[in-house]
C-alpha positions as CSV (number, residue, x, y, z in Angstrom):
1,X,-12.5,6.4,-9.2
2,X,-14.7,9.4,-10.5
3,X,-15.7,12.6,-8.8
4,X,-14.5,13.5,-5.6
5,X,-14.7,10.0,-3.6
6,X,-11.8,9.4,-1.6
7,X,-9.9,6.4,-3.0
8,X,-9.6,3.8,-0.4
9,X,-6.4,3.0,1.5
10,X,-5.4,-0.7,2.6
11,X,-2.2,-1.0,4.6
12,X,-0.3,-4.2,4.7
13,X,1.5,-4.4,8.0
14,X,4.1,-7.0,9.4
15,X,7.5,-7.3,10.5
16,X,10.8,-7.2,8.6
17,X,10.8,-10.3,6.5
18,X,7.1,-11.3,6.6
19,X,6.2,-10.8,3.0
20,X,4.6,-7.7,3.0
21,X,5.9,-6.6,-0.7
22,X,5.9,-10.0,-2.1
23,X,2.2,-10.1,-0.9
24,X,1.7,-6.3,-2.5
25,X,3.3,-7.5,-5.6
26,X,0.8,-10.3,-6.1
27,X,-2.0,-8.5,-5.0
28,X,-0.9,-5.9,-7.6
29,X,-0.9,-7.9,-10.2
30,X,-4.5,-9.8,-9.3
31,X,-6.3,-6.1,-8.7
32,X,-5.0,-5.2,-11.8
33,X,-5.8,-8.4,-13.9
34,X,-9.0,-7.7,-12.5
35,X,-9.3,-4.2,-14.2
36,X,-8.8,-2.5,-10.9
37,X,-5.9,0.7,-10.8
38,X,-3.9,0.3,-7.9
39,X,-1.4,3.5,-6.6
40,X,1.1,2.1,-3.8
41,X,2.3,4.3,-1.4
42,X,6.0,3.0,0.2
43,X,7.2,4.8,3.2
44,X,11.0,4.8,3.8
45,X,11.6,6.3,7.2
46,X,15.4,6.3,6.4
47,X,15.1,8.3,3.5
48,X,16.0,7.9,0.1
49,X,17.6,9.8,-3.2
50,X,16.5,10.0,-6.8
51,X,17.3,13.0,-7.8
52,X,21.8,12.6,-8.3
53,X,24.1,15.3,-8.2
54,X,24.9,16.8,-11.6
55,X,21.3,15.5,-13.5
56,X,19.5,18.2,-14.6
57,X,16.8,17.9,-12.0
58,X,19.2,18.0,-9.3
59,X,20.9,21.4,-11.1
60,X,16.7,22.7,-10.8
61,X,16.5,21.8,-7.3
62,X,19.5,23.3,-6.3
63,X,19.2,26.4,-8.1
64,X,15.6,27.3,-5.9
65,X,12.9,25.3,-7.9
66,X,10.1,24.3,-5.1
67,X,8.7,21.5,-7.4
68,X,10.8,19.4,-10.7
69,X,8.9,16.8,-12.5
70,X,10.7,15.0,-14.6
71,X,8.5,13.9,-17.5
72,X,9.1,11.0,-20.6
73,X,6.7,9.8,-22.8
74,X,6.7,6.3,-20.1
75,X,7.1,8.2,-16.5
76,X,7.0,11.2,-14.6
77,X,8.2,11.6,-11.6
78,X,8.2,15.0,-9.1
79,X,11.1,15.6,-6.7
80,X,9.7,17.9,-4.0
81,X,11.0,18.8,-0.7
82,X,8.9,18.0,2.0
83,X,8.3,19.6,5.0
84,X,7.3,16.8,7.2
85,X,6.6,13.3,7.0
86,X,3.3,13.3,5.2
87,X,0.6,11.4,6.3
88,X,-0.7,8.5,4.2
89,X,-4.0,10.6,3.6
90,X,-2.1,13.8,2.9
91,X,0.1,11.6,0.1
92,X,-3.1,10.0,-1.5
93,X,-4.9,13.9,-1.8
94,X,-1.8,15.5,-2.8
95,X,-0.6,13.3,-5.5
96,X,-2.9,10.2,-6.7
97,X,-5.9,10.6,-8.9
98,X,-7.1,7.7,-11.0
99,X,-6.7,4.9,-9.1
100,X,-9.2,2.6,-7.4
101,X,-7.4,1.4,-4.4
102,X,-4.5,2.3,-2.5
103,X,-2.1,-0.4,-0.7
104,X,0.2,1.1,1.8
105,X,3.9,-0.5,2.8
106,X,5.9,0.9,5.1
107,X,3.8,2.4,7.8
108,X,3.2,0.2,11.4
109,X,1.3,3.1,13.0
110,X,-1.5,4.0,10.8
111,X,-5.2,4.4,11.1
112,X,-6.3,2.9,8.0
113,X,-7.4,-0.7,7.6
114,X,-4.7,-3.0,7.8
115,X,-3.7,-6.6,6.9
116,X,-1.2,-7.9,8.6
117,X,1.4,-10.1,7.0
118,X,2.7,-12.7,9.7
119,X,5.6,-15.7,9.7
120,X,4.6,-17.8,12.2
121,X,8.2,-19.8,10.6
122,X,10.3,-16.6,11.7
123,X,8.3,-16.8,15.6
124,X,7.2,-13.3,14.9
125,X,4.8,-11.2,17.4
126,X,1.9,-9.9,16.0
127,X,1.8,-6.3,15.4
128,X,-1.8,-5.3,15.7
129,X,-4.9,-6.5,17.4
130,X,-8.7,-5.0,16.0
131,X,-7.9,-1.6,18.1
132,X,-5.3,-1.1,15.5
133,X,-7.9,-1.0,12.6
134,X,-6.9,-4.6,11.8
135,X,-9.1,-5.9,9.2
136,X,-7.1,-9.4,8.3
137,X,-4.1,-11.6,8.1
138,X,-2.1,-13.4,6.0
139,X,0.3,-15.6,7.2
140,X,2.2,-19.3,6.7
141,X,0.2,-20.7,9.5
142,X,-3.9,-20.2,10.3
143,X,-4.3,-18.6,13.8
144,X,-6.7,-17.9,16.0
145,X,-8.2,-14.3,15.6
146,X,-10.4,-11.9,16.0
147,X,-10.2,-11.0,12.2
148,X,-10.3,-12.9,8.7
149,X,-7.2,-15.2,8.1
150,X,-5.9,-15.7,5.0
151,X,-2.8,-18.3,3.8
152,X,-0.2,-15.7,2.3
153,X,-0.5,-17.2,-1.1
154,X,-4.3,-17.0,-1.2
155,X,-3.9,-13.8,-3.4
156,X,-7.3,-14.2,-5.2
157,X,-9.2,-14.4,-1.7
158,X,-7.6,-11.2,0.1
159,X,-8.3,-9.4,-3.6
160,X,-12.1,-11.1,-3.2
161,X,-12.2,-9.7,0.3
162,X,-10.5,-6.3,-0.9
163,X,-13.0,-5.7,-3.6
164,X,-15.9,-6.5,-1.4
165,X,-14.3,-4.6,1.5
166,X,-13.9,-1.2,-0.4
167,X,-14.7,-1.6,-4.0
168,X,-17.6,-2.2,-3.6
169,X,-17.5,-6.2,-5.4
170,X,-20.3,-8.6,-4.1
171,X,-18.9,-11.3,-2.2
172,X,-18.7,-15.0,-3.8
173,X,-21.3,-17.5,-1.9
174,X,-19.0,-20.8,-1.0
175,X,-20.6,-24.0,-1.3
176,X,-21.3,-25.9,1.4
């Protein structure tokens, strides 16, 4: 992503146990085999700690430091207080650069485009309808919908219809 371009945002959307990392891990992996950079964004509305009492960062933090970033020659990472619950448009501008796509877990309520992840196995409710910004879904069982249905292991199609989506990828002609 050059220049100032907004990088894209897909969310993947579904109930507890539908698949939605599983399907985020393979799609990953295929964006990324495909020479695409992919940034995740995971929301954890329960919370969650990296920084452990008596590590140095947590000394930093607890001492008055607004910011840490922990840096190796493999990772950084920046422990920052927030003072809210960050929108998914705030996160991407305030810490993601380089990437090409963003795929979003975590957040129901959104108004980016979605794909939701359904188990038809599990009798789960779907959670959005086109109003929602629903683009696709992926799911055990084809249903009827106003949107593109994918099978859940069709990982190379949702990439295809990713790319062509927002990347900008020309779709494949089927035969027929």
């Amino acid at each position: 992503m050059s220049g100032d371009a907004l990088i894209p945002i897909v969310s993947i959307v579904g109930k507890s146990h539908s698949g939605k990392t599983t399907l985020i891990e393979k799609l990953i992996a295929e964006l990324t085999r495909r020479g695409r950079r992919v940034a995740t964004i995971k929301h954890n509305r329960h919370g969650f700690e990296i920084d452990h009492e008596g590590k140095d960062s947590w000394r930093h933090k607890r001492a008055g430091a607004v910011i840490t970033v922990v840096a190796s020659p493999e990772r950084v990472a920046v422990i920052e207080d927030a003072p809210k619950d960050y929108e998914i448009a705030e996160l991407r501008d305030r810490y993601i650069r380089d990437a090409d796509l963003i795929l979003v877990e975590g957040y129901k309520i959104n108004p980016h485009p979605k794909i939701e992840v359904v188990r038809l196995e599990l009798r789960q409710e779907r959670l959005c309808g086109p109003a929602d910004n629903l683009i696709a879904l992926a799911g055990d069982r084809q249903v009827t919908a106003d949107v593109p249905w994918f099978d859940r292991d069709d990982v190379p199609g949702i990439a295809d219809f990713i790319e062509c989506r927002f990347l900008g990828k020309e779709e494949k002609k089927k035969d027929g």
